[in-house]
N, C-alpha and C positions, 0 to 999 in steps of 0.2 A: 782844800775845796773852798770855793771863792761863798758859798751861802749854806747856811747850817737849816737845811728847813726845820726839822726838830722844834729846834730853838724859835722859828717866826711863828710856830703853831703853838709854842709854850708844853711841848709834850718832848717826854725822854723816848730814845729809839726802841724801846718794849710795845712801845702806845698801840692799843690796836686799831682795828679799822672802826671800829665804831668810836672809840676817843677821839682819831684823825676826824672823822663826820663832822663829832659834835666841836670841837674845836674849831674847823674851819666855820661852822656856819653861826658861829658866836663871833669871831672875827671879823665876819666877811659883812656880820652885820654891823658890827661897831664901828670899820672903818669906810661902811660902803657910799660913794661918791653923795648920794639921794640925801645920807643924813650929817655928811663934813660939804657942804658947797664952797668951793673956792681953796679948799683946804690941801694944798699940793703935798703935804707931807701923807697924810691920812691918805690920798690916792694913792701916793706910793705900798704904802703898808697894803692896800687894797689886793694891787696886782702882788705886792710878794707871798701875803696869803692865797691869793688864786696858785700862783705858780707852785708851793710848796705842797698845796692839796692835790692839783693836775699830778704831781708824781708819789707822794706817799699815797693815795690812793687806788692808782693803779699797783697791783700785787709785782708784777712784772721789772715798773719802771723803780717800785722801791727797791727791789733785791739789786738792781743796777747801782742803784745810789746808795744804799748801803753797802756796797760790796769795794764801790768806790769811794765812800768816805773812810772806813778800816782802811785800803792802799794810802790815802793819804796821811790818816793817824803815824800808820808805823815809820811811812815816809819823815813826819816830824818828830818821831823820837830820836834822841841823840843816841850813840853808841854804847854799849855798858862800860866799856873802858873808858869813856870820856868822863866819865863819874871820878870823884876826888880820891873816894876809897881804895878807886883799883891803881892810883898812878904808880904805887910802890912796889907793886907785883910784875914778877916775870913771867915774860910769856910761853905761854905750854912748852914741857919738854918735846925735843926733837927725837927722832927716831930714832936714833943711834944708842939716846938714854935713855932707851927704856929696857935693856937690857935682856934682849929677845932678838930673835933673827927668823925673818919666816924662811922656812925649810922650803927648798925646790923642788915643786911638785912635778914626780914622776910620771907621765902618761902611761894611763890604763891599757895595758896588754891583754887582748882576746885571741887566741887562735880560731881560725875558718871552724874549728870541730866545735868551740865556743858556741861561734856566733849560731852557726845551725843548731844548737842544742836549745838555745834561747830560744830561737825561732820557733822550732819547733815544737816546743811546749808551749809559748803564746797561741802559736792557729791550735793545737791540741784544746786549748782552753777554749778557743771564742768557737769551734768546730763544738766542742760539748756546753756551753751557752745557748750557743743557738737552737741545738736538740730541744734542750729542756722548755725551750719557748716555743719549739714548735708545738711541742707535747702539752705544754700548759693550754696552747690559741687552739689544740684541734680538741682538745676535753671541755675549755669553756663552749666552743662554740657547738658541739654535741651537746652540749647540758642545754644551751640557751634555745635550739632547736625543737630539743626535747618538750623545753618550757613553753614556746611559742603554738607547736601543736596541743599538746593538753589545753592549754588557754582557748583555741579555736574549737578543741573538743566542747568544752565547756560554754561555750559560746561568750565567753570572758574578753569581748574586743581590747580593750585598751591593756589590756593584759598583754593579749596578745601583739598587740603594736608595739608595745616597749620591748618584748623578748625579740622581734623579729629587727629591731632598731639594735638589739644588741648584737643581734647577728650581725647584722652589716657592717658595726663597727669593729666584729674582728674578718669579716671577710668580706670587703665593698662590692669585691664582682661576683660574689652571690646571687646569680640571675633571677633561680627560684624563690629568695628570701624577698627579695624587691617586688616581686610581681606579687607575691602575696600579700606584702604589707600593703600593697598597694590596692588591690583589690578589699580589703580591712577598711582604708578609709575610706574608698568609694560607697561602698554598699552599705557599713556596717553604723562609721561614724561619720557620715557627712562631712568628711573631709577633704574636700576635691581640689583645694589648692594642695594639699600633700601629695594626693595620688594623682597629679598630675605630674606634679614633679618627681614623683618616681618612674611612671611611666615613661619620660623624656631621657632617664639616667639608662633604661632599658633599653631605648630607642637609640639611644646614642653608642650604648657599647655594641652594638648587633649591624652588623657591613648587610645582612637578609631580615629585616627586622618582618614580624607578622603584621597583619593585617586586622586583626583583631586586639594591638595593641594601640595603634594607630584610633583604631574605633572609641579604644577604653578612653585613650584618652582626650579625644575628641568629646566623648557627654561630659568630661571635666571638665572640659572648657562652655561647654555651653551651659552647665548649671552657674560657673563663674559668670556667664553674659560675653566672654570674652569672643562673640560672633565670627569677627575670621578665623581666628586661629581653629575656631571649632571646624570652620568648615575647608581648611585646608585638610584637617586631619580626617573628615568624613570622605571627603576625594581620594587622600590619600589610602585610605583602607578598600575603597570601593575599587580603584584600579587596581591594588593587591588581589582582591578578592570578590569580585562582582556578586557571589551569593548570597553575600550579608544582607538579607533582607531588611530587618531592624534601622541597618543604619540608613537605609533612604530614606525610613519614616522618621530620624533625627535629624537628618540635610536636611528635608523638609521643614522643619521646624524652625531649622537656622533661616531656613529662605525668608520662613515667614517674620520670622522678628528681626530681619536685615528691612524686610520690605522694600526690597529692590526687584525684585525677581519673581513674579506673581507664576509667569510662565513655569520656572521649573521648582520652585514648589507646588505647582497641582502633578507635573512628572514624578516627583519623589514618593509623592501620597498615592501614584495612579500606581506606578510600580510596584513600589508596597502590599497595595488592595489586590493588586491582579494575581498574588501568588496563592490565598486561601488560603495560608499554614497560620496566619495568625487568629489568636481566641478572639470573642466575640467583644469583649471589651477593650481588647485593641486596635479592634477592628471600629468601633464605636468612636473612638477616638479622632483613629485617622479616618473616617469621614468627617468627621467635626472641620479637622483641620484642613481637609481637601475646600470642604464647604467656604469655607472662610476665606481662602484663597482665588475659589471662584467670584466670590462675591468682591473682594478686591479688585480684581480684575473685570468687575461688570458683566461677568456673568450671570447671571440672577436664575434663570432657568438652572442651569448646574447645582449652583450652589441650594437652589431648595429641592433637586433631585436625592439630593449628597443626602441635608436633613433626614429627609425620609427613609431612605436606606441606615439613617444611623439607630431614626424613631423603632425601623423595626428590630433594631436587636437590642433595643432599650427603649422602651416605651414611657418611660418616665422619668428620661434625661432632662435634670432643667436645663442646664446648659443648649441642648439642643431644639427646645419650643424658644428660648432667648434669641438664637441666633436665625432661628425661623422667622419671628416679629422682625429682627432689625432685616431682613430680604423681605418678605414682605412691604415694609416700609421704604425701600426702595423700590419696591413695585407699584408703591404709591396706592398701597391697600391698607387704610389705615386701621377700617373696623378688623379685620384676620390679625393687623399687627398688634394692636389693641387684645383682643382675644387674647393669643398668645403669648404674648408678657403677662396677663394674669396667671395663665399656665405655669409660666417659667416659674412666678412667684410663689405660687399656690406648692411648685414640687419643690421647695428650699431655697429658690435661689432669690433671698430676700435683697442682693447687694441693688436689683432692681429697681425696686419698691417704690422710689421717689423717683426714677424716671418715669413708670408705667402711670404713676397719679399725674405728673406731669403734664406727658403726652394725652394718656387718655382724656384726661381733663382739657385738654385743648383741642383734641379732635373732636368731643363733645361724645364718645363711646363711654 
C-alpha cells in the first residue's frame, strides 16, 4: 500500500476516533498553508494529513483501508519455507505413507417399508406438535379473554387494552377483540389514533362492513382534525344507514371547520334538530352550531332565531349570549352587542374579557 496513513498522523492502528481528531488537528495546524507561506514541503505534509484523516475518520472508509492494508502486509511476507531453518526439511509425507487406506464407502440401503416408516413417524410427530400448540394458543387465548373482561368489569382500561392486545396477538382475525379494544381507546383512553386504526383493520377484513363502524371511525378522525377522511367516513355510514341521527350532528361539525360548505352544515344540524329523540343538551348544542353556520352564511335573522331556541333550554349558556353579541354586531347593534358580552362574561365565559372592554370601550357602551 502506496501511503501508511497511521504513520502521517503519528498514531498506531488501535488509535481511536478521538486520538485520530486530536491528532489531525495538531497537524493540520502545524503544517497549515496560513502559518508555513511559501513552504511547498509543509503544503505537501498539509494535504497528506487532510487525506489520511478524510479516511480514518470515516468508520466505513477505515475498515476498507484497514482491511486492505492486512491483504497487502500478508502479500509482503515471504513464505515459511523461504526461512533458512526449513531448507533441510522434507516435505510433508504423501499419501501413500501414511499408512492408511480410506475404505469404500458403501451406500445406504433403505427399503420403500424404510422409507414410509420414517415418514411416517416424522408427520406422526409434527401432526402431535402441532396439537400441543393448538391446545397451548386456544388455553392462552381463553385466559387472556378472561383477563381482558374482568379488567372492563373493573373498569381497569389499560388493563384491559393490554389483554385484548394479547388476544389479537394470538388470534389477529378476532373481529370481536378488535372492536372492543377499539371502543377502549375511543371512549375510555383518548386514544383515537389507535382506535382508528383498529376500526380500519375491521373495515378492512369485512367484504359487508357496518355502518356504525364507519361512524366509530369517522369521530376518530375528527378529534384527530383529519377533516376529509372524517367526512368520507360520515357519508360512508349515512349511505349504509340513513338513521343515524348522531352522525349528521358530526358531518355538521366537520362542514363547519372545513368551512367550505355553510349550506349543508345548517342541513346536517336541521336534520339532526327535526327528529326530537335528542336530550336537551344536545340539542343546546346543535342549535349553537346551526347558529353559527347561519351566521356564516349571512343569515343573521336565523342565526339569532337559532340563539334563542338554544337560550331556552339553557338559560345561562355563556357560550350562547357570546354568539348572540357577535350577530348582533353584525347587525350593527352595538349597545344589545355590548350588553351581551357582559352576559357571556358575567356566566364564565371570561376568554372574552379583553374583547368586551375593548369593543365596549369603543362603542362608548
Amino acid at each position: 500500500m502506496a501511503k501508511n496513513y497511521y504513520h502521517i498522523l503519528g498514531l498506531s492502528p488501535t488509535a481511536s476516533g478521538a486520538d485520530i481528531k486530536a491528532a489531525y488537528k495538531r497537524l493540520a495546524l502545524k503544517f497549515h498553508p496560513d502559518k508555513n507561506p511559501g513552504n511547498a514541503r509543509a503544503e505537501d505534509q498539509f494535504k497528506q494529513v487532510n487525506e489520511a484523516y478524510q479516511v480514518l475518520s470515516n468508520p466505513r472508509r477505515r475498515a476498507t483501508y484497514d482491511l486492505q492494508r492486512q491483504q497487502a502486509l500478508r502479500q509482503n511476507q515471504p513464505p515459511a519455507y523461504a526461512e533458512p531453518r526449513y531448507h533441510h526439511t522434507r516435505p510433508p509425507a504423501g499419501f501413500q505413507e501414511r499408512h492408511y487406506r480410506q475404505r469404500p464407502q458403501k451406500p445406504a440401503q433403505f427399503s420403500p417399508r424404510d422409507i414410509q416408516i420414517v415418514a411416517g413417524v416424522l408427520l406422526l410427530l409434527l401432526v402431535l406438535a402441532l396439537g400441543i400448540n393448538l391446545v397451548r394458543s386456544r388455553l392462552a387465548l381463553g385466559q387472556a379473554l378472561e383477563q381482558a373482561r374482568e379488567a372492563e368489569g373493573q373498569q381497569q382500561w389499560v388493563r384491559a387494552q393490554e389483554a385484548y392486545t394479547k388476544v389479537l396477538g394470538l388470534e389477529p382475525e378476532l373481529q370481536e377483540a378488535r372492536l372492543q379494544r377499539a371502543a377502549i381507546r375511543q371512549q375510555q383512553l383518548n386514544d383515537a389514533q389507535g382506535a382508528a386504526a383498529d376500526y380500519s383493520v375491521v373495515l378492512h377484513q369485512n367484504e359487508s362492513p357496518k355502518a356504525a363502524w364507519y361512524a366509530a371511525r369517522g369521530e376518530c378522525y375528527l378529534t384527530l382534525r383529519d377533516l376529509p377522511r372524517a367526512l368520507r367516513d360520515f357519508n360512508s355510514a349515512l349511505k349504509l344507514n340513513p338513521a343515524l341521527q348522531e352522525v349528521y350532528k358530526e358531518r355538521g361539525v366537520v362542514h363547519l371547520q372545513l368551512e367550505t360548505n355553510w349550506p349543508a352544515a345548517i342541513a346536517d344540524f336541521s336534520h339532526y334538530l327535526n327528529t326530537g329523540a335528542a336530550a336537551a343538551e344536545d340539542k343546546t348544542e346543535a342549535y349553537l352550531y346551526r347558529a353559527f353556520a347561519y351566521f356564516r352564511a349571512d343569515q343573521l335573522d336565523s342565526a339569532w332565531q337559532d340563539t334563542g331556541l338554544a337560550l331556552a333550554l339553557d338559560s345561562i349558556n355563556a357560550r350562547t349570549y357570546y354568539l348572540q353579541a357577535i350577530v348582533r354586531r353584525g347587525q350593527k347593534k352595538k349597545r344589545s352587542s355590548c350588553a351581551l358580552l357582559r352576559k357571556a362574561v358575567g356566566y364564565g365565559f371570561t376568554e372574552v374579557s379583553d374583547e368586551m372592554k375593548a369593543y365596549c370601550a369603543q362603542s362608548g357602551r
